[in-house]
C-alpha positions as CSV (number, residue, x, y, z in Angstrom):
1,X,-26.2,59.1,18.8
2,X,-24.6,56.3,19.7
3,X,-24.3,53.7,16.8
4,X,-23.2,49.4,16.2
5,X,-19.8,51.0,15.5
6,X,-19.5,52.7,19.1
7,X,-19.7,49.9,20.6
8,X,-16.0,48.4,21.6
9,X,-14.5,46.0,19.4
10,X,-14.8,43.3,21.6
11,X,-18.2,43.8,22.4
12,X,-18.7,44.1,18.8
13,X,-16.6,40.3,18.4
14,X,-18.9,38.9,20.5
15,X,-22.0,39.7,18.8
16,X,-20.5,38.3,15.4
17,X,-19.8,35.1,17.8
18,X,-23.5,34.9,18.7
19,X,-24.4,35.3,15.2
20,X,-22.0,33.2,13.1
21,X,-20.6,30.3,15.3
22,X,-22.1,27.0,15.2
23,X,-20.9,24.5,17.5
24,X,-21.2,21.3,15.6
25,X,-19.4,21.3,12.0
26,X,-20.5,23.0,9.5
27,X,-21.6,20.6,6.2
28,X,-21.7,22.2,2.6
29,X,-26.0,22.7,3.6
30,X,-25.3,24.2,6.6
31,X,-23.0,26.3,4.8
32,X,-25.4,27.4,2.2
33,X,-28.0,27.9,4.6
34,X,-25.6,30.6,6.7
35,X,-24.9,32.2,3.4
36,X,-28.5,32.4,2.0
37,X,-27.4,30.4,-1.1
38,X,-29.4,30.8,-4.3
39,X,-29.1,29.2,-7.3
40,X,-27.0,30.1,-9.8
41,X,-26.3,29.9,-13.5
42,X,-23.4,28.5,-15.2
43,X,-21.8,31.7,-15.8
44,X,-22.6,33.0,-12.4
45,X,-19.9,30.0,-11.5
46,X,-16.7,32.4,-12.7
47,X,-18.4,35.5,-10.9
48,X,-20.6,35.2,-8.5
49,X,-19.5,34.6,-4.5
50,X,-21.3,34.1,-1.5
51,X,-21.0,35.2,2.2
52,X,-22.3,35.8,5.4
53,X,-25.4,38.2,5.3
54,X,-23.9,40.4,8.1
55,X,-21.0,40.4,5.9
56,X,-22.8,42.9,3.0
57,X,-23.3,45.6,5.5
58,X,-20.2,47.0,5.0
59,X,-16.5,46.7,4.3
60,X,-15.8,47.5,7.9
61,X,-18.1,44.6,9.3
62,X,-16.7,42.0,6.6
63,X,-13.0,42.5,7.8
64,X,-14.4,41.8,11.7
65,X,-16.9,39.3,10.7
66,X,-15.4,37.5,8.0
67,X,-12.5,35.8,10.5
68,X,-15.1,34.6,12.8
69,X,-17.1,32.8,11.1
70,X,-14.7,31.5,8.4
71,X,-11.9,31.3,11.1
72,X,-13.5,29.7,14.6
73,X,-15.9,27.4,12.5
74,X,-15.5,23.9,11.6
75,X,-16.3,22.6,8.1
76,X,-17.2,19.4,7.1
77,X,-16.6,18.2,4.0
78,X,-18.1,15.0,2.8
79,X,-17.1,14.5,-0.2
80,X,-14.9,16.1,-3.6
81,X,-17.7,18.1,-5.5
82,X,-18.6,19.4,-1.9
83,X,-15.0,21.1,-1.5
84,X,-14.9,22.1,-4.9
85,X,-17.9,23.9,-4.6
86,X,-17.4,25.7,-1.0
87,X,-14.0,26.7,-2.9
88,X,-16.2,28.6,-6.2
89,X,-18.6,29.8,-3.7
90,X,-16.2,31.5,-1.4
91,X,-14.1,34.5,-2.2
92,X,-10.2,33.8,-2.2
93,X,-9.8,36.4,0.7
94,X,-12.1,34.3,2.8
95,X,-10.8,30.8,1.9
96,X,-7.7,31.9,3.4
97,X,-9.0,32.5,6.6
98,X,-10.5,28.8,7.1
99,X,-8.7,27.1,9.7
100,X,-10.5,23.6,10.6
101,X,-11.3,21.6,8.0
102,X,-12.7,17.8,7.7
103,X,-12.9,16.1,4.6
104,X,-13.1,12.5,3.1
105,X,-10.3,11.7,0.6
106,X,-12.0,12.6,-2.7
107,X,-12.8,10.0,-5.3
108,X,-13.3,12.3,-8.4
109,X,-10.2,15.3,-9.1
110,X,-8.4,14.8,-5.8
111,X,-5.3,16.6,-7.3
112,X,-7.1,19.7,-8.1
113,X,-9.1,19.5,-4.6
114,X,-6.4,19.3,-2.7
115,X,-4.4,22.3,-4.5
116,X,-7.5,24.0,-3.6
117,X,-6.9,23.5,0.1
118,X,-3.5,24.7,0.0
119,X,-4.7,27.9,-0.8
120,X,-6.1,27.7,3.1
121,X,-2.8,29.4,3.9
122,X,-4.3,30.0,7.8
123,X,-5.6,26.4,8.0
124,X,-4.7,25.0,11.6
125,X,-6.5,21.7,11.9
126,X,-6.8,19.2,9.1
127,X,-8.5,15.6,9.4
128,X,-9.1,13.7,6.3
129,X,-11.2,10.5,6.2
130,X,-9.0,7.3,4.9
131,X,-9.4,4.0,4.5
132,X,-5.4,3.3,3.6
133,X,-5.8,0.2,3.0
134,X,-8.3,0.1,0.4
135,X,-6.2,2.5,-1.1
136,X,-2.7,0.4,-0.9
137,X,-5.3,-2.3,-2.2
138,X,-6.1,-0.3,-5.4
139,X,-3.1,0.8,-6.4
140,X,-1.6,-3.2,-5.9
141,X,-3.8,-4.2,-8.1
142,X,-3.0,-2.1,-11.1
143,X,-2.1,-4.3,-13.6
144,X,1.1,-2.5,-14.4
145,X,2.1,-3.4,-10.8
146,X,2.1,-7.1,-11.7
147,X,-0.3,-8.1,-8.5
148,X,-3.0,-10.5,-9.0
149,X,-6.7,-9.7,-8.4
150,X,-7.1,-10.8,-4.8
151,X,-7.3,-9.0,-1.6
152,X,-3.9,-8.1,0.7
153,X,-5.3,-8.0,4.3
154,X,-1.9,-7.4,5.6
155,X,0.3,-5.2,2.8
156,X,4.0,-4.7,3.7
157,X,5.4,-1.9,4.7
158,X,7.0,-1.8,1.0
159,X,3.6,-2.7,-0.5
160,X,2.2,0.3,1.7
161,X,5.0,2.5,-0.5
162,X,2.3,2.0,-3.4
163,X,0.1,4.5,-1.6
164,X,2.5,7.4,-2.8
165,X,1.1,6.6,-6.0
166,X,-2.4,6.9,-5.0
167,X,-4.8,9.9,-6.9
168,X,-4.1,13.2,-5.2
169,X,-0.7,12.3,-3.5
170,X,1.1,14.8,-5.5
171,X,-1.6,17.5,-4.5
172,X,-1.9,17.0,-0.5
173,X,1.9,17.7,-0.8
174,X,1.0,20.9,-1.6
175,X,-0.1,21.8,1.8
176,X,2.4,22.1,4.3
177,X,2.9,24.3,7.7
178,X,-0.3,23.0,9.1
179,X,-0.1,22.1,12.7
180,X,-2.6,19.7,13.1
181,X,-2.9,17.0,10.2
182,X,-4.8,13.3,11.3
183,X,-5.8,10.9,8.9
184,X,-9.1,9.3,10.5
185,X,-11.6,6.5,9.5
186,X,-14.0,6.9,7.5
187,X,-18.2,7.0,8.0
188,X,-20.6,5.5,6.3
189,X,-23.8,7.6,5.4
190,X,-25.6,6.7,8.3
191,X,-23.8,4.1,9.4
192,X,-20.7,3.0,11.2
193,X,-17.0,4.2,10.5
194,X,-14.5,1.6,8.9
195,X,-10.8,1.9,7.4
196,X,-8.8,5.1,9.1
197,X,-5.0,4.9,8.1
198,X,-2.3,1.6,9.2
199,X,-0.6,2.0,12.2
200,X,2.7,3.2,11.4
201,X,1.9,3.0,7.7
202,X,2.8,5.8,5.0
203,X,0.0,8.1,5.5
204,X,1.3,8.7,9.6
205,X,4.8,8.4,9.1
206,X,5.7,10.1,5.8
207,X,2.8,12.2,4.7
208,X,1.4,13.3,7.5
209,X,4.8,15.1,9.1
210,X,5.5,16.5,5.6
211,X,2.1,18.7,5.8
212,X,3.2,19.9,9.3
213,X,6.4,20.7,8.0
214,X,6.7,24.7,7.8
215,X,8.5,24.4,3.9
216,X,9.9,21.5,2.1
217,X,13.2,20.3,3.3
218,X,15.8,22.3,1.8
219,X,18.9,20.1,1.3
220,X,22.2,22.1,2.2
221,X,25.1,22.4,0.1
222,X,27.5,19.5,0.7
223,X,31.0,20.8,2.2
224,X,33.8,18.6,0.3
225,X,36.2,20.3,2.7
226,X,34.1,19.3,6.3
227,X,32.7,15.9,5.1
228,X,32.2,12.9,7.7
229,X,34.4,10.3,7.5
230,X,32.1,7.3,7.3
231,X,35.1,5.2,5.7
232,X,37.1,5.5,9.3
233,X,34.3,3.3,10.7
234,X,35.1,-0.4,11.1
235,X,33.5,-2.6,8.7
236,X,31.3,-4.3,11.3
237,X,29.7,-0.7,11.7
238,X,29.7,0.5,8.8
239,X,27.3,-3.1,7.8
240,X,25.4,-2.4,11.0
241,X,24.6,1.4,9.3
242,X,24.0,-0.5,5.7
243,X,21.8,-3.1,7.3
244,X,19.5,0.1,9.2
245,X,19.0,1.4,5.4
246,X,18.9,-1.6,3.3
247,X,17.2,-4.3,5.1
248,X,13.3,-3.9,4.8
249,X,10.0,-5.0,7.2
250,X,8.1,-7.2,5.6
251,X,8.5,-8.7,2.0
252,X,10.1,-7.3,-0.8
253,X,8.3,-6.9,-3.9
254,X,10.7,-5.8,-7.0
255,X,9.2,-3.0,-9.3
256,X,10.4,-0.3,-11.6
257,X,7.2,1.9,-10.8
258,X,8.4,5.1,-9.0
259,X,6.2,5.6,-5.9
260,X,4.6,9.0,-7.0
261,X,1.2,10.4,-7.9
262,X,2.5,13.0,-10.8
263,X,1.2,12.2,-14.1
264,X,3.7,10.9,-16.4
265,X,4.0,14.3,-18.3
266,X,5.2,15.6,-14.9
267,X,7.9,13.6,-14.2
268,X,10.3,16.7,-15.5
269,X,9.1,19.7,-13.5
270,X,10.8,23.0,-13.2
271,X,14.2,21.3,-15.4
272,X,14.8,18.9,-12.5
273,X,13.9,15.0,-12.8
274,X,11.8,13.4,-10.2
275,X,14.4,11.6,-8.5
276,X,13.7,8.0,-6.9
277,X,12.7,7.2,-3.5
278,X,14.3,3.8,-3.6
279,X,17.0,2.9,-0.8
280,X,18.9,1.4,-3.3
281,X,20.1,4.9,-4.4
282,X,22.8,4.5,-1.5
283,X,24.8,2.2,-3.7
284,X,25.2,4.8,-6.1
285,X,27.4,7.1,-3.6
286,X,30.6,5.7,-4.6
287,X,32.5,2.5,-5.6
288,X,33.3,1.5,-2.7
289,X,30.1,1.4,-0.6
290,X,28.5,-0.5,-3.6
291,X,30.8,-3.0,-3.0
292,X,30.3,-3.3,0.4
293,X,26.4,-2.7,1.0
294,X,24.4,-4.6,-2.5
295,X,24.6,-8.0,-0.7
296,X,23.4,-6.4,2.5
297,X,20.4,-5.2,0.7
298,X,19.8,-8.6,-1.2
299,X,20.8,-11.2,1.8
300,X,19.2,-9.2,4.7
301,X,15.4,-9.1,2.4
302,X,13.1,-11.5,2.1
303,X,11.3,-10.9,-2.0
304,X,8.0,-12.1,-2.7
305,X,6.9,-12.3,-6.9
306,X,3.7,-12.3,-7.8
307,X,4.4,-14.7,-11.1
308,X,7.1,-17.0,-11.8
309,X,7.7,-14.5,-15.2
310,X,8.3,-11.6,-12.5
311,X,11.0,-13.8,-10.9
312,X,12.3,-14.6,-14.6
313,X,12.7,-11.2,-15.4
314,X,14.1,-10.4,-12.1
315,X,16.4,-12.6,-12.0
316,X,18.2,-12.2,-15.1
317,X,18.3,-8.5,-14.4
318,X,20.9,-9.7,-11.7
319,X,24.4,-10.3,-12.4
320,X,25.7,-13.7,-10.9
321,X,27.2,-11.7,-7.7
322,X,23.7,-10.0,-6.8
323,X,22.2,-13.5,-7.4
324,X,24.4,-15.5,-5.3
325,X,23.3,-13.3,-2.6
326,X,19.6,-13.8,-2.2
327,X,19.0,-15.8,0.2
328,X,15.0,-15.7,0.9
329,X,11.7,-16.1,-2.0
330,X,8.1,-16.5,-1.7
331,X,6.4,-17.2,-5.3
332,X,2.8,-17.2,-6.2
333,X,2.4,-19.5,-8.6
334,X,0.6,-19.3,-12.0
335,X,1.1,-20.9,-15.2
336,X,-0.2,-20.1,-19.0
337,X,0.2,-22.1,-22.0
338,X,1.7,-20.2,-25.1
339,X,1.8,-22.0,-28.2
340,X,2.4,-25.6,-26.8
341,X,4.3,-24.1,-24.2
342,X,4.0,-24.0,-20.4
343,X,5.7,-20.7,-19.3
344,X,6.0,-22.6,-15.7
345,X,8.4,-24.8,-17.0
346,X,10.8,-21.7,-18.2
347,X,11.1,-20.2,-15.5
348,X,11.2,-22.6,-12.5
349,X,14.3,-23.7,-13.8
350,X,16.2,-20.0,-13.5
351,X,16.0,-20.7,-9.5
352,X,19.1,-23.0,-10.2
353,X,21.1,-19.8,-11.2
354,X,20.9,-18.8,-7.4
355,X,23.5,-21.0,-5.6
356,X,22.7,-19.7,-1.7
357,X,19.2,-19.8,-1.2
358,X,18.2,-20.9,1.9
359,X,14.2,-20.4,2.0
360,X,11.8,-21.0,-1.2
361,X,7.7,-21.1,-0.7
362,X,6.0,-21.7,-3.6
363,X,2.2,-20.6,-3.2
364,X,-0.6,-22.3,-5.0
365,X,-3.3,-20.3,-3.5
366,X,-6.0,-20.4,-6.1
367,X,-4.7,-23.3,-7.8
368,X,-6.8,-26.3,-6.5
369,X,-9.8,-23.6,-6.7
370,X,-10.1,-24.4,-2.5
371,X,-10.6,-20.8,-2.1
372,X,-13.9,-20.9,-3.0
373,X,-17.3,-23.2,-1.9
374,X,-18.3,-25.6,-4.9
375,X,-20.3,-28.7,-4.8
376,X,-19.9,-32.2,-3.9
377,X,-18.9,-33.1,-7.2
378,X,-16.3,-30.7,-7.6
379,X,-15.0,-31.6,-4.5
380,X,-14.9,-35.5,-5.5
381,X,-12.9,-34.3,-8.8
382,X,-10.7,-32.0,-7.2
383,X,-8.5,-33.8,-4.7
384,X,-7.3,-36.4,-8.2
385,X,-5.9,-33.3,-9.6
386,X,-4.6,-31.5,-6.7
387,X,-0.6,-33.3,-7.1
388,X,1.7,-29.9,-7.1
389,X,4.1,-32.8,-8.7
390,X,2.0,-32.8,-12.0
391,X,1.9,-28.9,-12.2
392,X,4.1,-27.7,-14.8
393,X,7.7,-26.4,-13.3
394,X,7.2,-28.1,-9.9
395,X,9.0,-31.1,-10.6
396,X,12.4,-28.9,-11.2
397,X,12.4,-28.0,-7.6
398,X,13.5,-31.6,-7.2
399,X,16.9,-30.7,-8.6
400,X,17.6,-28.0,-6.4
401,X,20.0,-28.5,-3.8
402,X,21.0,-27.0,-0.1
403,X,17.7,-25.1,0.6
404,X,17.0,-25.9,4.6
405,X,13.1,-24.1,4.1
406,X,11.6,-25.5,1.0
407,X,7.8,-26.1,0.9
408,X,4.9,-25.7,-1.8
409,X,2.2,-24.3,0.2
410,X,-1.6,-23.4,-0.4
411,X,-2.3,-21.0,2.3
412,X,-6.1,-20.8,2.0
413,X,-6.1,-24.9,3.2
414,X,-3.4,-23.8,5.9
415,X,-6.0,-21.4,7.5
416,X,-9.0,-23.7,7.0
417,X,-7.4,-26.2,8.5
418,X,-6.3,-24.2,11.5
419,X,-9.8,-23.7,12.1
420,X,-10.9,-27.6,11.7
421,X,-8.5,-28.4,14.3
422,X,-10.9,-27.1,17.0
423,X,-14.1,-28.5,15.1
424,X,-15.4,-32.3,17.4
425,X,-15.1,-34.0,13.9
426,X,-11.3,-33.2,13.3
427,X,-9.8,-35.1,11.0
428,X,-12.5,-37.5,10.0
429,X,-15.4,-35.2,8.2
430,X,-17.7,-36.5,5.7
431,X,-16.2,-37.2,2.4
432,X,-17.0,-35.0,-0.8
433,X,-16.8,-31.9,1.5
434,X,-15.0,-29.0,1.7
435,X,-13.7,-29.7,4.6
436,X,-12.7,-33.3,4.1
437,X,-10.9,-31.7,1.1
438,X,-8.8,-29.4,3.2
439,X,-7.7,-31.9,5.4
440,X,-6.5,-34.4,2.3
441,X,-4.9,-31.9,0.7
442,X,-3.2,-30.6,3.7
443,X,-1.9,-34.0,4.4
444,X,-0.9,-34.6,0.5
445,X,1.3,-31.7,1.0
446,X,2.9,-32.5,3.7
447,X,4.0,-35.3,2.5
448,X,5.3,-33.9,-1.0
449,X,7.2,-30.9,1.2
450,X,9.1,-33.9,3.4
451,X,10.0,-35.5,-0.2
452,X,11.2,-31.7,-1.3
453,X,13.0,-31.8,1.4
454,X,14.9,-35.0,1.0
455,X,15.4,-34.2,-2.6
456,X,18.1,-31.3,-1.3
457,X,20.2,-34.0,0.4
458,X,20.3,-35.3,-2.6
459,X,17.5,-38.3,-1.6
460,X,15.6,-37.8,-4.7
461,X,12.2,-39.8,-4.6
462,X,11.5,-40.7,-8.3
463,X,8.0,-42.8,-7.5
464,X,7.2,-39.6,-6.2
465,X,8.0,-37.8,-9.9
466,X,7.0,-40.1,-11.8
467,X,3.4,-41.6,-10.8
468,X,1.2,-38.4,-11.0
469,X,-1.1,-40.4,-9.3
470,X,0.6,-41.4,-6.1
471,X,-1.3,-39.0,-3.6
472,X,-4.8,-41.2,-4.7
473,X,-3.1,-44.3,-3.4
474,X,-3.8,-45.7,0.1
475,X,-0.2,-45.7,1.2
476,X,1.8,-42.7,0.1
477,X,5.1,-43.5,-1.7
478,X,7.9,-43.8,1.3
479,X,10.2,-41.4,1.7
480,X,13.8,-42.7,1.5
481,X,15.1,-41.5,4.3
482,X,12.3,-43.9,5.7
């Protein structure tokens, strides 16, 4: 009598096909649905596994079935507790044969949801739902990473490094060999997609090829006896070859905090310390190429604090060699008052211990309070206060000298008035308005910026310093080259 089992394998393949194969993705209900789900107690958790129906009829149709339909389907999973629970739900033998997975990057346990894909040892295609720049965002504004509470639209490719830090890092490293890894945008329920990783950020260029990898990079011994001699190079090549390690995109933004995910009680595993990632671990090589490549690294960067005590601290961390070498700063500023005194007017002054600087911004975004929409009134009040001069520490740029690119800027009134420019009205809008604000201000500091840069000449303008007052006038105070 002829039986199910007669019939030849591939015929048999292609009934489990009809049965099991969906062609859209398969969501954590779907998934339930195709495994007749039933509730289940809190102990059935540690026990009790579900699978395919056809799956039950016996041993022999659960090792033909069981690759179909965990093997050619898609799943789609939306969020952390839904991968958890497909991974309790599911036998270990059948996670294992899942090869096309979706996911969004969870928000709750991503570590431990994560490992849990790793143990997808066939797993082919892999797309996980991002929005990178929320996540370099986050982790930026940390307060142990010194960033103030305000958005980055555009995070440099050093700031980017701060995703490496972000919850479950350490976990998708765990995964590896998989041929097809994307990182994708995001979808709102119902709604539109948004965020998806940066174009040539960290996500694409670092972690992404990592998971593809088939093992973790295995360093090979280092051969004292074949070694390449890098010191027969001329110099001029040998600072071309620093410059391609040591000089940055972007903005530099000095930290201490290791760009990793482990938990602090991790940062010994197996006996071996978690080495930095920093670039800076080339000058530790030998002597000689720490002579030759630490001003590469600090000439050739442009480094951006986020308050005037992060510059302080920085700074002084430098011997007067490495100082002498900087040649480029942006600095946000901020100011507190501690016991009478005004910690602006500390550290300002340390810019005088770097001889060769050659651009300084100071940024007072936030300062006038121009980045956000008040009334009339507070707009009548706020241009009489708005003299960088009478900010404490400002007045010590004066005694800098040499700096061709010195300017105190306020970068929300830059872009505002950008935009006025094309507006009928431009310059002359009603008083008492934001707008009119902008445009004063704007003015004010261009002004103040031409007297900066006198002052490096030498051309010091002290009715400038001295009348707090002087941007109320009529007539600005001349400049003396005038």
């Amino acid at each position: 009598m002829a039986t199910f089992w007669s019939l030849p394998k591939t015929v048999r393949e292609k009934i489990y096909r009809m049965h099991l194969l969906d062609n859209q993705a398969i969501s954590l209900a779907k998934h339930k649905d195709n495994v007749r789900f039933t509730h289940y107690t809190v102990a059935d958790q540690l026990v009790r596994k579900w699978m395919p129906p056809i799956c039950y009829l016996s041993r022999r149709a659960e090792k033909e079935a069981a690759p179909i339909y965990y093997g050619e389907n898609h799943f789609d999973l939306i969020s952390s507790s839904h991968a958890g629970e497909l991974m309790r739900m599911t036998y270990t033998r059948h996670v294992r044969l899942i090869r096309k997975v979706t996911m969004t990057w969870p928000d709750f346990r991503a570590r431990e949801v994560f490992l849990g894909i790793a143990k997808m040892r066939r797993l082919q295609d892999f797309c996980i739902r991002v929005d990178e720049k929320a996540m370099v965002q986050s982790m930026l504004l940390q307060g142990r990473n010194h960033q103030r509470d305000r958005k980055i639209d555009n995070p440099s490719p050093q700031q980017q490094l701060a995703v490496l830090r972000y919850p479950g890092v350490s976990g998708l490293l765990a995964i590896s060999g998989v041929p097809g890894v994307q990182f994708i945008k995001r979808v709102k329920p119902g709604g539109p997609q948004y965020g998806g990783p940066i174009t040539g950020g960290v996500l694409d260029t670092q972690i992404r090829p990592k998971l593809m990898s088939k093992s973790p990079a295995q360093i090979a011994p280092v051969d004292r006896n074949n070694s390449f001699p890098f010191f027969s190079f001329p110099p001029e090549i040998r600072n071309r070859i620093y410059g391609f390690v040591l000089e940055l995109d972007g903005t530099v933004h000095p930290s201490t905090a290791p760009p990793s995910s482990e938990f602090r009680k991790n940062s010994v595993l197996k006996g071996k310390l978690i080495e930095s990632m920093s670039v800076l671990r080339l000058l530790e090589v030998s002597r000689q190429i720490h002579d030759e490549a630490h001003g590469i690294f600090y000439s050739g960067n442009a480094f951006e604090f986020q308050y005037p005590t992060h510059l302080h601290a920085f700074v002084l961390s430098l011997g007067p060699q490495r100082q002498n070498c900087i040649r480029d700063i942006t600095l946000h500023y901020y100011n507190s008052k501690l016991h009478g005194i005004e910690l602006a007017d500390l550290t300002f002054p340390v810019l005088q211990q770097i001889k060769n600087i050659r651009r300084l911004h100071i940024l007072l975004d936030e300062t006038f309070g121009m980045h956000r929409k008040k009334t009339s009134q507070f707009y009548s009040q706020i241009y009489s206060r708005a003299n960088p001069g009478a900010l404490p520490g400002i007045k010590s740029l004066f005694a800098l000298r040499g700096i061709s690119d010195i300017r105190v800027r306020d970068t929300n009134v830059e872009k505002t008035v950008e935009k006025l420019k094309a507006d009928k009205q431009w310059p002359n809008f009603p008083a008492r308005t934001h707008d009119n604000s902008c445009v004063q201000i704007s003015r004010m500091l261009e002004h103040f910026n031409a007297a900066l840069a006198g002052a490096q000449l030498g051309k010091v303008n002290r009715r400038l310093l001295e009348d707090d007052k002087w941007h109320m006038k009529d007539e600005f105070p001349k400049l003396l080259e005038e």
